[in-house]
Residue frames as qw, qx, qy, qz and C-alpha x, y, z in Angstrom:
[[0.090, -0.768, -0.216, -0.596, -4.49, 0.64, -0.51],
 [0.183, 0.227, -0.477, 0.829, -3.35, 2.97, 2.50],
 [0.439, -0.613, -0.643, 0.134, -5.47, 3.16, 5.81],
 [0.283, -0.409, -0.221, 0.839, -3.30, 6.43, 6.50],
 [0.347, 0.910, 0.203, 0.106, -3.88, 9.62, 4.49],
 [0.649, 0.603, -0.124, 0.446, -0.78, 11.53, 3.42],
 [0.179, -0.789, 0.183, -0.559, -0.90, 13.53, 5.82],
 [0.829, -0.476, 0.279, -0.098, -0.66, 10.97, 8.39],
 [0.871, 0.174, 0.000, 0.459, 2.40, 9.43, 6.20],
 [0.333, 0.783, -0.160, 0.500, 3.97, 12.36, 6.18],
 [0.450, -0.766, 0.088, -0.450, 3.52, 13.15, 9.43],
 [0.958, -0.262, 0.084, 0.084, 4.78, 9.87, 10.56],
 [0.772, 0.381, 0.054, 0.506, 7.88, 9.87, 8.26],
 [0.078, 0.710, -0.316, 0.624, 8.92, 13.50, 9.70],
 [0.676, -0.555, 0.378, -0.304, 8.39, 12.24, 13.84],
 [0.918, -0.119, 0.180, 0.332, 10.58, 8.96, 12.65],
 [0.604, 0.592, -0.132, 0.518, 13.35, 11.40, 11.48],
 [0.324, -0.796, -0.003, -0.510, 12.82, 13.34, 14.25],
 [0.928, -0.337, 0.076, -0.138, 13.09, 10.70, 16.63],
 [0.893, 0.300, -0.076, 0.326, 16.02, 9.26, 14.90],
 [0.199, 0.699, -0.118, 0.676, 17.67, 12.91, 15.72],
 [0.494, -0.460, -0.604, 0.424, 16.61, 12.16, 19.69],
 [0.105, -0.204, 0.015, -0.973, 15.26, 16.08, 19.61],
 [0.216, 0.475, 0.687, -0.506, 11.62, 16.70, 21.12],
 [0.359, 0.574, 0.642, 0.359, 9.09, 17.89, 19.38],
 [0.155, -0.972, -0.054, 0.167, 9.42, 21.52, 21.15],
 [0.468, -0.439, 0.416, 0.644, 13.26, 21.46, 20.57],
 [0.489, 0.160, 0.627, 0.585, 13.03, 20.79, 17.10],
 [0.197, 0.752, 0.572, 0.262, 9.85, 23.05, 16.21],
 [0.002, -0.970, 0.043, 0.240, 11.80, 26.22, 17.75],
 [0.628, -0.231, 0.561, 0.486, 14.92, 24.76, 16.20],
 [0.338, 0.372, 0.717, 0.483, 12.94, 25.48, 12.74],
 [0.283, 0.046, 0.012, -0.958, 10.82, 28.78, 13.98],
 [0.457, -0.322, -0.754, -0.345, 7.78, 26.44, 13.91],
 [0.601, -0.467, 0.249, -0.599, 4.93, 27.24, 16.62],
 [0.070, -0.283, 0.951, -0.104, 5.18, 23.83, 18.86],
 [0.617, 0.367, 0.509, -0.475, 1.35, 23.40, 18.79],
 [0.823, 0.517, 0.017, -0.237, 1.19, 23.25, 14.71],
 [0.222, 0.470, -0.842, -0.143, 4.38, 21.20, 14.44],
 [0.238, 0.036, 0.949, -0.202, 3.02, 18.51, 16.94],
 [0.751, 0.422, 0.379, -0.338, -0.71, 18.45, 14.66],
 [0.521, 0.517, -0.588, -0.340, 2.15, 18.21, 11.41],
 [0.044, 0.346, -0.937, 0.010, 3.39, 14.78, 13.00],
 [0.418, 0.374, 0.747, -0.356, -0.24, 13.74, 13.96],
 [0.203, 0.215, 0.785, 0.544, -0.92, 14.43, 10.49],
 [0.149, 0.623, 0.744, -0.189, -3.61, 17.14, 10.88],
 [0.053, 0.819, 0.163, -0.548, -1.98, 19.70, 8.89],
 [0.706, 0.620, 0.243, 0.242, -1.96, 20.09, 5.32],
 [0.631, -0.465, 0.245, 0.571, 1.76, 21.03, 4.53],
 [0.385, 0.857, -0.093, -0.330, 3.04, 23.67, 2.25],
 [0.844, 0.344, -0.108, 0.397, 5.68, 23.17, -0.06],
 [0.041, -0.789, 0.280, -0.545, 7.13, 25.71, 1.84],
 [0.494, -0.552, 0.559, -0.373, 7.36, 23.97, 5.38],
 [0.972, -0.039, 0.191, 0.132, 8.14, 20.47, 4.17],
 [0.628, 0.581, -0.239, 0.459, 11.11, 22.25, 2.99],
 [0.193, -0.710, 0.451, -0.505, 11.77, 24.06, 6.10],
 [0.866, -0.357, 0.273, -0.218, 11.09, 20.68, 8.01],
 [0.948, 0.300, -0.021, 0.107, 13.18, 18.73, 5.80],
 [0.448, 0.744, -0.168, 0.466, 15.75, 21.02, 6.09],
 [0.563, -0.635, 0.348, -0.398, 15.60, 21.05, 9.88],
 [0.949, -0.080, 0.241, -0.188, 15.29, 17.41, 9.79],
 [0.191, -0.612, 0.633, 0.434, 19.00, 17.12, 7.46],
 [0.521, 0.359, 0.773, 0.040, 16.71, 15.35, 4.43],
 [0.023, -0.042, -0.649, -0.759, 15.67, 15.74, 1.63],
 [0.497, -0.002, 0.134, -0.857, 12.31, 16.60, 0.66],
 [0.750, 0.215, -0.539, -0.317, 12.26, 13.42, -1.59],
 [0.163, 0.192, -0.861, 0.442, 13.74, 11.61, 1.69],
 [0.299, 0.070, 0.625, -0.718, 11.07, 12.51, 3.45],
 [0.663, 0.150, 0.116, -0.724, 8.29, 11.18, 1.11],
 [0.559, 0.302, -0.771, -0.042, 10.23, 8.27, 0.09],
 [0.017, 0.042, -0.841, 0.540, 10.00, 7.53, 3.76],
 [0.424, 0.098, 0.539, -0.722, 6.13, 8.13, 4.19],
 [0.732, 0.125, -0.236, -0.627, 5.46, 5.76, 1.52],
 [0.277, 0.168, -0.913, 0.246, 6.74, 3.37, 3.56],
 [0.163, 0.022, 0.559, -0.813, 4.53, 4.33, 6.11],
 [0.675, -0.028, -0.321, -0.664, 1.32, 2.94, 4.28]]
């Protein structure tokens, strides 16, 4: 059993693409039209994600959506 909550996988799994990309978290989030304040609570996992902006992120991010949750179930 996970200690995270999805959100916090998720979150994780999009800031280790991110990362991977060597972008900030401001670069990227206007990179995407994303305010920088509610991208940086998406990677800290404090914002419940549409299906809408895990596409746009994913999409930013050159992933798949299914990439990106394949990754955060590592993240448990």
């Amino acid at each position: 059993m996970s200690t995270l909550s999805l959100q916090q996988q998720v979150g994780l799994a999009i800031r280790f693409f991110r990362e991977r990309m060597k972008v900030s978290q401001e670069s990227f989030a206007d990179s995407i039209g994303m305010h920088r304040a509610y991208y940086g609570g998406v990677e800290r996992g404090y914002k419940n994600l549409t299906l809408r902006n895990i596409e746009r992120i994913a999409n930013g991010l050159g992933v798949s959506a299914a990439a990106l949750f394949s990754k955060a179930n590592e993240m448990k």
